[in-house]
C-alpha positions in Angstrom: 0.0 0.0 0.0 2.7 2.3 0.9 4.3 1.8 -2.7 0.9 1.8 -4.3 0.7 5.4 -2.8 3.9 6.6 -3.2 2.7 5.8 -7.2 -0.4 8.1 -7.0 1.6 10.8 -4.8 3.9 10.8 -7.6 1.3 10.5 -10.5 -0.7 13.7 -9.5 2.6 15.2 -9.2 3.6 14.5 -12.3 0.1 15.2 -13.6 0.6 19.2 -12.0 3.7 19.2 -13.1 2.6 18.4 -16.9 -0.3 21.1 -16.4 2.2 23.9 -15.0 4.5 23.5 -18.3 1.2 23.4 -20.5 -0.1 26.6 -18.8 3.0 28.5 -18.6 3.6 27.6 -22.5 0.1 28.9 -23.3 1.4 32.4 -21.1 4.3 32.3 -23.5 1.9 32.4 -26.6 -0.4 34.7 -25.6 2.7 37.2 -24.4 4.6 36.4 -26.8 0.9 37.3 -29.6 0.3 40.4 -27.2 4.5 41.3 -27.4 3.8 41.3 -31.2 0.3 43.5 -31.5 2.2 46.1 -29.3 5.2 46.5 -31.3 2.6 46.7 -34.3 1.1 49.5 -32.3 4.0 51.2 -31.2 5.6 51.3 -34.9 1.6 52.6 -36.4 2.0 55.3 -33.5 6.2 56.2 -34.2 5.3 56.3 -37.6 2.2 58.7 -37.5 2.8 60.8 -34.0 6.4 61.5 -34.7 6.0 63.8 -37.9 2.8 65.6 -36.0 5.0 66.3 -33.0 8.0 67.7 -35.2 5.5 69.7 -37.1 4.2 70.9 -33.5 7.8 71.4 -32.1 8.5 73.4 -35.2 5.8 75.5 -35.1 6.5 76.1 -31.4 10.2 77.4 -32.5 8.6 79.6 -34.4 6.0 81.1 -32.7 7.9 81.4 -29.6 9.8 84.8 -30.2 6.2 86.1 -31.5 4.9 85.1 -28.1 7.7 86.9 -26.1 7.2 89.7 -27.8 3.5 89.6 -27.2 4.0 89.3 -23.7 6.6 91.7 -23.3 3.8 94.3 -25.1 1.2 93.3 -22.9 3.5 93.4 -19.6 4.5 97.1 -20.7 0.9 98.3 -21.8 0.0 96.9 -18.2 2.4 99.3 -16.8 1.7 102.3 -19.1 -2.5 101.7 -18.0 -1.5 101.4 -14.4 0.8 104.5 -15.0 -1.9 106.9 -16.4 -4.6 105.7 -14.0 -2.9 106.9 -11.3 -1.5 109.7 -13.0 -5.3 110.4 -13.6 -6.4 109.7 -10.1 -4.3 112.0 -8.9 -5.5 114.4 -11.2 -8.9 113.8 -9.8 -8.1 113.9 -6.4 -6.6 117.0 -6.7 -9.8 118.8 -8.4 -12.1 117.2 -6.2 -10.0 118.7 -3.3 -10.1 122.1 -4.8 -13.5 122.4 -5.9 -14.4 121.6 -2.2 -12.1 124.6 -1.3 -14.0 126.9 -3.5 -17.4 125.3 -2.4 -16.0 126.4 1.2 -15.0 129.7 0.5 -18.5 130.0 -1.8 -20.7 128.9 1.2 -18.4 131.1 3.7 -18.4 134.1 1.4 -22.6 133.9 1.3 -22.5 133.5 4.5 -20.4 136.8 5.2 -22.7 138.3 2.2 -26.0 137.2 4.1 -25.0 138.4 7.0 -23.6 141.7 6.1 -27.3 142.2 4.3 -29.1 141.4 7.3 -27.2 143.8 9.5 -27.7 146.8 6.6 -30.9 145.8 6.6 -31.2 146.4 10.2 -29.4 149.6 10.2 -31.2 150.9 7.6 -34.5 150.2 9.4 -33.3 151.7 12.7 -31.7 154.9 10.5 -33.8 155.5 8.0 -37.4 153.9 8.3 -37.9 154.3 11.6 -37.3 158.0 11.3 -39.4 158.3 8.3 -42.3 157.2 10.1 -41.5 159.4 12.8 -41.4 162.1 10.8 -44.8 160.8 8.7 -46.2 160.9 11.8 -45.1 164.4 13.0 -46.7 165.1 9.7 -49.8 164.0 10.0 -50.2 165.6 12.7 -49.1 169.3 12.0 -51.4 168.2 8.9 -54.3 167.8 10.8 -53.8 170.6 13.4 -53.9 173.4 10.3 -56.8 171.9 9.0 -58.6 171.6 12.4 -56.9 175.2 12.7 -58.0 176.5 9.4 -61.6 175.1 10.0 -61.2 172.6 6.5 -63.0 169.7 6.6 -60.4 166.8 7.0 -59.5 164.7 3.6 -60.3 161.3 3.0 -56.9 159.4 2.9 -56.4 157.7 -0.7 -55.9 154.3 1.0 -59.8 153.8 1.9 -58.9 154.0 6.2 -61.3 156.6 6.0 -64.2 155.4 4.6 -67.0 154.3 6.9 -67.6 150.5 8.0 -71.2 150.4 5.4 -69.5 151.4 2.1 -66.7 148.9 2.6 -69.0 146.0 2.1 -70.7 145.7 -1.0 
């Protein structure tokens, strides 16, 4: 028994064995049938990519001074708008500060002017109107002692304070 197992120990060993090498062969072929398609591939891919990516490369050599020079323009047309904008800021600045100088000195100035006419207008009442009436007064009254004196009959005044309370109302 031991001998007649020792044979099947070795048998399915031998049988494994057998199916290893018959599975590592068919690895062979199909890596060996994959090794093939990819150098296919890589040849189709050399043979088309390579003269696209020259013509690229070239064109890149070319265009590459245009695009420094592009972006040396734009870098100093960057400057020269930052330049003027604050040039004109400044500008603007200094014009808004001025004009709200002169709209000071305007406000104070009508001020001064306002006030100057208030007290003229003051003085002149206290100088001149004030006398006048005064002196209207006095007037009327030296007015109306001739006439009482003279025995006239007294005038009706032209602005109606004379006429009775009945002919007022019509």
């Amino acid at each position: 028994m031991d001998d007649t197992l020792l044979r099947i120990f070795i048998a399915v060993t031998t049988l494994a064995v057998v199916l290893q090498t018959l599975i590592l062969a068919g690895l062979y072929f199909a890596v060996r049938k994959s090794t093939a398609k990819m150098e296919a591939l890589a040849t189709e891919v050399t043979s088309k990519a390579l003269p696209t990516m020259e013509t690229v490369q070239n064109m890149l050599v070319e265009l590459r001074p245009k695009i420094d020079v592009i972006s040396v323009n734009a870098a100093e047309s960057s400057n020269l708008v930052r330049n003027q904008l604050a040039r004109i800021d400044a500008t603007l600045t200094d014009a808004l500060d001025r004009t709200r100088l002169q709209v000071i000195r305007a406000d104070e100035l009508l001020n001064r002017t306002m006030d100057k006419v208030e007290e003229t207008s003051e003085v002149v009442h206290k100088t001149v109107i004030s006398p006048l009436r005064q002196v209207n007064g006095l007037m009327s009254a030296i007015s109306t002692g001739v006439e009482v004196f003279l025995g006239q009959k007294r005038r009706h005044p032209k602005n109606g304070a004379g006429v009775p309370q009945d002919e007022m109302f019509i």
